[in-house]
Structure formats: structure tokens, C-alpha cells
matplotlib code that plots the C-alpha trace (Angstrom):
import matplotlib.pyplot as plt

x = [0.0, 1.1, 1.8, -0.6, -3.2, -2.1, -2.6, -6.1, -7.0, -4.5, -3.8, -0.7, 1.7, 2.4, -1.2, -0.3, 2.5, 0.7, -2.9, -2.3, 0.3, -2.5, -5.6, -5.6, -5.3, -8.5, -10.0, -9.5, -10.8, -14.1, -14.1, -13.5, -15.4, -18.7, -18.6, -19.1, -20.9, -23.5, -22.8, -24.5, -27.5, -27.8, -27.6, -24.4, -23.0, -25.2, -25.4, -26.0, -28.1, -26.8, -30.4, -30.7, -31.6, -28.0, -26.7, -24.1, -22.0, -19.0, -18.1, -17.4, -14.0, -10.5, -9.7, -11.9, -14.5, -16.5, -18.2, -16.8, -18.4, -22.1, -21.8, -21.7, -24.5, -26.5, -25.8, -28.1, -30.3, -30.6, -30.7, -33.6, -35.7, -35.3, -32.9, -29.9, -27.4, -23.8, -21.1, -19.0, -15.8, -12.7, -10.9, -8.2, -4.9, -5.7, -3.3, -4.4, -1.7, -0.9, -4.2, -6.2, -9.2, -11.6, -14.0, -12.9, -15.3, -14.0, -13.8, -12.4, -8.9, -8.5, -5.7, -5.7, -3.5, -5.5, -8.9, -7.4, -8.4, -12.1, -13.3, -11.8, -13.1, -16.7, -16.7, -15.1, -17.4, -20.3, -20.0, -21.8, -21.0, -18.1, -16.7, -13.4, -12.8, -12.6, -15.8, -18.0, -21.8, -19.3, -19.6, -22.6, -24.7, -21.7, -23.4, -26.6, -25.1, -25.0, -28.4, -28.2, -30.7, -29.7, -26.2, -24.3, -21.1, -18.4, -17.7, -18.3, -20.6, -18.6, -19.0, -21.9, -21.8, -24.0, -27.0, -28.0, -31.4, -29.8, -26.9, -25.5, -22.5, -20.6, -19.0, -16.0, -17.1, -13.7, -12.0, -15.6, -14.6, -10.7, -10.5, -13.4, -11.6, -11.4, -9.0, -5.9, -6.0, -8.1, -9.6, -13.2, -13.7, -17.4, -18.7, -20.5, -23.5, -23.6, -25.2, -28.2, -29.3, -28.4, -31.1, -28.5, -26.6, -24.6, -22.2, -19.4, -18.5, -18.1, -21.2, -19.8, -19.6, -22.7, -24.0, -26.9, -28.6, -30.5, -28.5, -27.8, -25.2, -23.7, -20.7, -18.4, -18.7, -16.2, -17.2, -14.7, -11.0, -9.9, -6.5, -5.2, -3.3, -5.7, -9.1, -9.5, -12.3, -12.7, -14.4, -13.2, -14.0, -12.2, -9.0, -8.4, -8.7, -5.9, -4.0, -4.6, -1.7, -1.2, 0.9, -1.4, -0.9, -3.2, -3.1, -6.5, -7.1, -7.3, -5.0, -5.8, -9.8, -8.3, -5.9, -8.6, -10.6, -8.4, -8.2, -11.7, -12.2, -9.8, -6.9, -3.4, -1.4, 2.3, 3.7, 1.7, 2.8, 0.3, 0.6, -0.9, -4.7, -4.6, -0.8, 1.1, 2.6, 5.1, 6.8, 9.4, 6.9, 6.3, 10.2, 9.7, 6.8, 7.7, 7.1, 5.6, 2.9, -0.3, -0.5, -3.8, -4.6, -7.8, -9.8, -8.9, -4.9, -5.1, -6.0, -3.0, -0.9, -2.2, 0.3, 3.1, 1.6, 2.4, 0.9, 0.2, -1.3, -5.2, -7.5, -10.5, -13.6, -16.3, -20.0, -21.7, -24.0, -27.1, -30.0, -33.8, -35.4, -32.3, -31.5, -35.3, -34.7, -32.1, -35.3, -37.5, -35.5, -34.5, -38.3, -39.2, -36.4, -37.4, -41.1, -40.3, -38.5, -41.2, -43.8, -41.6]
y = [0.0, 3.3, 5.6, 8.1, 5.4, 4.3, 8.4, 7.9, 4.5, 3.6, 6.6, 6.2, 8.1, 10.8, 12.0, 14.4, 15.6, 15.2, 15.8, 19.6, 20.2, 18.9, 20.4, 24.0, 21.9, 20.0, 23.4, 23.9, 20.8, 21.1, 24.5, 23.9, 20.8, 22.3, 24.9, 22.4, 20.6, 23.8, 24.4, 21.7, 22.1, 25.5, 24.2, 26.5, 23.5, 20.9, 17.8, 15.4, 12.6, 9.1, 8.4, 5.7, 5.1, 4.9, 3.2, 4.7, 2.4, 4.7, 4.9, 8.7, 7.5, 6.3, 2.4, -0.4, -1.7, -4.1, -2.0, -4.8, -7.9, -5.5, -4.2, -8.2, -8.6, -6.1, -6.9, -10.4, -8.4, -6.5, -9.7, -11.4, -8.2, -8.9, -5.8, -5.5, -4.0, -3.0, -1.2, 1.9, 2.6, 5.2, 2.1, 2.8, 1.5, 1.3, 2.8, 3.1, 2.3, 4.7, 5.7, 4.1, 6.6, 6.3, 5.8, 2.1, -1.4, -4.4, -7.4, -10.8, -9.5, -6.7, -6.7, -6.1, -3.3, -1.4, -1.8, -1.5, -4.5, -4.2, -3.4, -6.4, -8.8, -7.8, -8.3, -11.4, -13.0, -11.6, -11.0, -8.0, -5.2, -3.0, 0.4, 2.5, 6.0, 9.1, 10.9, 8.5, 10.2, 9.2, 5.9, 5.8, 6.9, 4.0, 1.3, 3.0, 2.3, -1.5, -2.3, -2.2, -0.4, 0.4, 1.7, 0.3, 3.2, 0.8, 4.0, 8.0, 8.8, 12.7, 12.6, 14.9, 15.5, 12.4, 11.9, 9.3, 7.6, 5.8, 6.1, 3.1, 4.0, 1.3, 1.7, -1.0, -2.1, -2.7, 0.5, 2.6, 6.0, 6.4, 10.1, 11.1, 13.6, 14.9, 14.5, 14.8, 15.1, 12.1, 9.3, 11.0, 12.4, 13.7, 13.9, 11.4, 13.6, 11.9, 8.5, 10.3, 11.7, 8.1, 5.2, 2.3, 2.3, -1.0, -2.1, -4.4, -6.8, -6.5, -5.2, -3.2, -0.2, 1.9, 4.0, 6.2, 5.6, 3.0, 0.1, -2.6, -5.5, -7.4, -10.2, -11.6, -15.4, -17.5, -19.8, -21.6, -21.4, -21.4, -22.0, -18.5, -21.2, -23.7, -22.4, -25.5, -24.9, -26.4, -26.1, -24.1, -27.2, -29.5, -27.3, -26.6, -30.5, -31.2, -27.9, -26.7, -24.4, -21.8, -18.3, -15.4, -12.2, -9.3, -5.5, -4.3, -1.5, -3.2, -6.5, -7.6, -8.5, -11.4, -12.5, -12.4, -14.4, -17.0, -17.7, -17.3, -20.1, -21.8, -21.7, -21.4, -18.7, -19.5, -16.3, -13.0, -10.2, -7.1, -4.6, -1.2, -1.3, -1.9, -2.5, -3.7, -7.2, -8.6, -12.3, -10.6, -9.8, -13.1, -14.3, -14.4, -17.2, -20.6, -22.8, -25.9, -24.3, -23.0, -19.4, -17.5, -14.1, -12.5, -12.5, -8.5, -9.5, -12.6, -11.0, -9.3, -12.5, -15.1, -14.1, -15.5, -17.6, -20.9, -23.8, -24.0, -20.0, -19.9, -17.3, -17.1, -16.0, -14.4, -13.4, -10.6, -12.3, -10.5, -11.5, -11.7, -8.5, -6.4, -8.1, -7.3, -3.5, -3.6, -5.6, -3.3, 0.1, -1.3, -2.4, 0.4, 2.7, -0.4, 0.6, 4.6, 3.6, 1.8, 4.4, 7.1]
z = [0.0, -0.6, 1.6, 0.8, 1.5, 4.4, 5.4, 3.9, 5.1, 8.1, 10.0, 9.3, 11.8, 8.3, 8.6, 10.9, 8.6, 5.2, 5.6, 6.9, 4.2, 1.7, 2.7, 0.9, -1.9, -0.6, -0.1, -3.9, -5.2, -3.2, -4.7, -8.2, -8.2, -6.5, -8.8, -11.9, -10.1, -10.2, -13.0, -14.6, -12.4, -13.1, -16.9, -17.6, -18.4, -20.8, -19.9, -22.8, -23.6, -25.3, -26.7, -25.2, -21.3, -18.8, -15.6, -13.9, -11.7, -9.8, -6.5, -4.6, -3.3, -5.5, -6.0, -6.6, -4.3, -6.5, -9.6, -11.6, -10.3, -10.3, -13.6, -14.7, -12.5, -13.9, -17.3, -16.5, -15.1, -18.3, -19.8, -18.0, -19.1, -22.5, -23.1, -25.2, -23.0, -23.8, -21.5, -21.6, -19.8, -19.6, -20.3, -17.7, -18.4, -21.8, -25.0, -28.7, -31.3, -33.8, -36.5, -34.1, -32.0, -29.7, -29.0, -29.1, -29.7, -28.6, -30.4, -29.9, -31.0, -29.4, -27.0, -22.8, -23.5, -25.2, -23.2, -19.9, -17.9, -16.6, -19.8, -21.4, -18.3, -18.7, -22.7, -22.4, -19.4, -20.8, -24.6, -24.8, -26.9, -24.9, -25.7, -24.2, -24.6, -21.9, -24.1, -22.7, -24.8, -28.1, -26.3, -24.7, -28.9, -29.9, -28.3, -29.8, -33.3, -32.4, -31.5, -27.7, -25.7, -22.6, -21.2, -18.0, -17.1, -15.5, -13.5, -14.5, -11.4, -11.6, -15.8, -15.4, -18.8, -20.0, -18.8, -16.6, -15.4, -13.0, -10.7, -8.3, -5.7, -4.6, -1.4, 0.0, 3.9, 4.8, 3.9, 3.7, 3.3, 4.9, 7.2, 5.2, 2.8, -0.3, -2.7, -2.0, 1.9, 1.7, -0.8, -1.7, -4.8, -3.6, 0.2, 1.7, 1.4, -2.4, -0.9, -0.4, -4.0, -6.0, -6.6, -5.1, -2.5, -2.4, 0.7, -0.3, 2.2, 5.7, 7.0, 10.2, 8.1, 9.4, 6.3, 7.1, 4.3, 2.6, 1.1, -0.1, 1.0, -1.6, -1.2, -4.0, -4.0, -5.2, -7.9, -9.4, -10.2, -13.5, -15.3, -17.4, -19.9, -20.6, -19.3, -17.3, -14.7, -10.9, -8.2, -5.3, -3.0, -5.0, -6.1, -2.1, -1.7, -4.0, -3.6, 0.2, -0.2, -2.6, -3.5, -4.6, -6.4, -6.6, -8.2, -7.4, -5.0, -2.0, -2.7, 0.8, 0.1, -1.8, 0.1, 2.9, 0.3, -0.4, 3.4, 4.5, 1.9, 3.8, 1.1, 3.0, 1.4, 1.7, -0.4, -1.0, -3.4, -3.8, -5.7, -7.2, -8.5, -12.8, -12.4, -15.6, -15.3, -16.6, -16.5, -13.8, -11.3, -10.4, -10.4, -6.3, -6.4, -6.1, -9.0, -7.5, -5.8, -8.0, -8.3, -7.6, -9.0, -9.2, -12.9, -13.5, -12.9, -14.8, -18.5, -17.9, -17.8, -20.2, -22.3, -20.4, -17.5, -16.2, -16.3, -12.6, -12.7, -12.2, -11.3, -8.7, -10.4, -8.5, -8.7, -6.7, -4.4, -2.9, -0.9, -3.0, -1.8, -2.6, -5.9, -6.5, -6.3, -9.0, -11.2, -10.0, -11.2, -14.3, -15.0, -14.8, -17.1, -19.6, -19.5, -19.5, -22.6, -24.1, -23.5, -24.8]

ax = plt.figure().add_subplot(projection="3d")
ax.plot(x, y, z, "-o")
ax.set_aspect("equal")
plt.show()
């Protein structure tokens, strides 16, 4: 973890050094960012609209806390309904080759590089249309173009510009919301007065986090583990009965929520290497790990390794897990933006 995190997260003995030495600059970005943030309520700014109805999945803080596995869940949702939904994302991570522009469709060939990772999990688990590019209304009238009708944002809750009908925050109940700053003196990119004016609330894990607000809890459950060579699948039951003990890798924004995974599944993790969220891997980074025990990573890490993993590399897949009344709200909101649509 990074310093500045542990500041954020930790209090970390440097808070008391760093957090006075950042907060003018705080004082600026709650400035500058209210004042757009008016802006578009006041319709200075224009937001615009995709033509097509749009969910936005983000979070108010920095680093993941689980979008990922909801957006896949919503997709099915979508699904279910009998709508035709496709995804947009910044695509962080991601670089275009030379005469290439966004915004970007993904296709079968196009390589983890240039999606960034998330983007290129969710096409690939759920093969529905996908698009990258940091103009996400381009994007959003993009999917338009390819028949879908309805618009999940893998993130963009402060991209005011495009219209939305629905917005979902996402909020990690381990780490919740760090000294409850904003950026930079501390991890929040909009108070935590946001919770209150969105459709969804949804609580990630550990459910000691008290939010003040209506919510709802959702845990990632692991489903199987699955080779990055061959694409050999197995239960988590049965892999832990023929390989108890493991080494595990993980560059997502908390690394420790897996490892804490791994075990509470009762893997026993013999070497652990974390590092930052959507971190580039290469073969070296794994020249610690011992070769004759398997190597777990998370799905998001792994499509950055197929290239050169081992045989004995797999990754854990997870699905986002709720209970049947608050899986029945997400139904129940996107019922209704599919019946808005259909009398409009």
C-alpha cells in the first residue's frame, strides 16, 4: 500500500505531517469541483443525452470496491428483461496504437493493453457489446449504433456530462470512506452527502460499516478457479482439496480482500505479493513465487498474464451475491427505465 493510503485509510503516523500540508489543496478541489458541479445544475454546463436510457456504476471514493463484479450482474439483469445491454468505460490502463481513435469497440482480438483491464473482463465474461474511450456520450450513442438499448457506465458517477437515469455508488465495507476527505488530503472524490441523491446504495462486504442511508449489501462469492493457460475450470471445493496451499498475487485496489478471500475459503497462502490497482505485469513480477505451488490471482490481474503464464497459474472467479429483496430493487428500477422507454 502506498503511503498516501495508508494516510487515507491507516492513519498512518504521516497523517499528521501530510494531511495539513495537503488540505488547501483539498480546499480547492471542493471548490473547483462544486462549482461544476452547479454548473450543470444550473444548466451552464449541458449535460448530454446518449439516446438511449443509462446506468451509472462509480463509486465517490478512489480504488476499486467491487463496480466490476455489479456491472456483470447487472448486465443479467438487463438480460432477463429482454434488453440489449452493452457497457462503456474510460478504459483505464488502456493505450491506442498509432491511426487508431476512440472511442474504441471491442472485439475478440483486441488486445488487454489497449482496453485496460475491466473493460476487457466484462466483454469477455459476458460478450456483450463494450466500448473505451474518456468521451463517454461518443460511447454511450456507440453502443446505440450496435443495436443495444440500454447503457451500464463501468464508472463515471462525476462525468456529469452524459445523462443518466440511473446512478449506483458502490462503497468497499472494509475500507468505507478512509478520514473522510477529499482528494488529496483524503480518498473522496465527492462527500459522503452523495449517498443520499443516487437510486442504489450498495455495501461491499463486511457489513460493520454503518451507512446512514438505505442500502444494499452485496458479497463476492467464489465460484470456481480457472486456469489463465488452458481455461480449465474447478471447483473451489475440489481445487483446495488437492492444492490446500497456494501463492497469490493481486493488483487491485485493495490486494488484501483477496488474500482475505483466499483464506476465508480456507486456502493457505504461503507467499503473497500485492501490488498497485490496474498495475502492468510482466513475467518478472512473479520471479519471487515458487514454482511448485499454484499461483492464484484475481480475474482482473489474470488477463494481464495469459500471455506468459504458467501452467500452474489460475484465477479465482467471483459473482456478486445479494439477498432476494435487494437483488429485486435492481429488477425493480431497471423495469421500470425499460417501461419509460417503451412508452416514450
Amino acid at each position: 500500500m502506498r503511503l498516501i493510503e495508508k494516510v487515507w485509510f491507516s492513519g498512518h503516523n504521516a497523517k499528521w505531517l501530510l494531511v495539513p500540508l495537503l488540505f488547501p489543496l483539498t480546499l480547492l478541489f471542493w471548490l473547483l469541483s462544486s462549482l461544476r458541479r452547479q454548473a450543470y445544475k444550473w444548466q451552464l454546463l449541458k449535460a448530454s443525452c446518449s439516446g438511449i436510457p443509462v446506468i451509472v456504476v462509480g463509486n465517490i471514493g478512489v480504488g476499486g470496491n467491487g463496480k466490476t463484479p455489479l456491472v456483470i450482474h447487472l448486465i443479467q439483469i438487463c438480460q432477463q428483461l429482454g434488453l440489449r445491454p452493452g457497457v462503456i468505460s474510460r478504459g483505464y490502463g488502456g493505450k491506442l496504437q498509432a491511426r487508431q481513435t476512440y472511442p474504441l469497440t471491442l472485439n475478440q482480438y483486441t488486445p488487454v493493453e489497449q482496453t485496460g483491464d475491466e473493460p476487457f473482463l466484462i466483454y469477455h465474461r459476458c460478450n456483450v457489446p463494450v466500448v473505451v474511450g474518456p468521451e463517454r456520450i461518443s460511447s454511450a450513442k456507440q453502443l446505440k449504433s450496435l443495436g443495444c438499448d440500454i447503457v451500464i457506465a463501468d464508472d463515471g458517477l462525476q462525468h456529469y456530462k452524459l445523462k443518466r437515469d440511473c446512478e449506483i455508488i458502490v462503497v468497499d465495507g472494509k475500507r468505507g470512506f478512509g478520514n473522510g476527505l477529499l482528494l488529496p488530503a483524503g480518498p473522496l472524490r465527492e462527500g459522503q452527502w452523495r449517498l443520499s441523491s443516487v437510486q442504489h446504495v450498495v455495501l461491499n462486504g463486511d457489513n460493520k460499516l454503518a451507512i446512514d442511508v438505505k442500502h444494499q449489501k452485496m458479497n463476492l462469492q467464489a465460484c470456481e478457479i480457472v486456469n489463465i493457460s488452458t481455461g480449465e475450470r474447478c471447483h473451489v471445493d475440489e481445487f483446495i482439496h488437492s492444492h490446500p496451499r497456494v501463492n497469490a498475487a493481486a493488483g487491485i485496489g485493495d490486494p488484501s480482500r483477496f488474500f482475505n478471500t483466499l483464506r476465508d475459503n480456507a486456502f493457505i497462502t504461503e507467499q503473497v505479493k500485492a501490488f498497485v490497482d490496474h498495475h502492468h505485469f510482466v513475467e518478472k513480477d512473479f520471479q519471487s513465487f515458487k514454482d511448485d505451488l499454484p499461483l492464484l490471482m484475481t480475474e482482473k490481474d489474470a488477463v494481464k498474464c495469459k500471455a506468459f503464464a504458467s501452467a500452474n497459474w489460475w484465477y479465482l472467479a467471483v459473482i456478486a451475491n445479494f439477498s432476494e429483496s435487494d437483488n429485486q430493487a435492481f429488477v425493480d428500477t431497471i423495469t421500470d427505465i425499460k417501461n419509460v422507454k417503451k412508452d416514450s
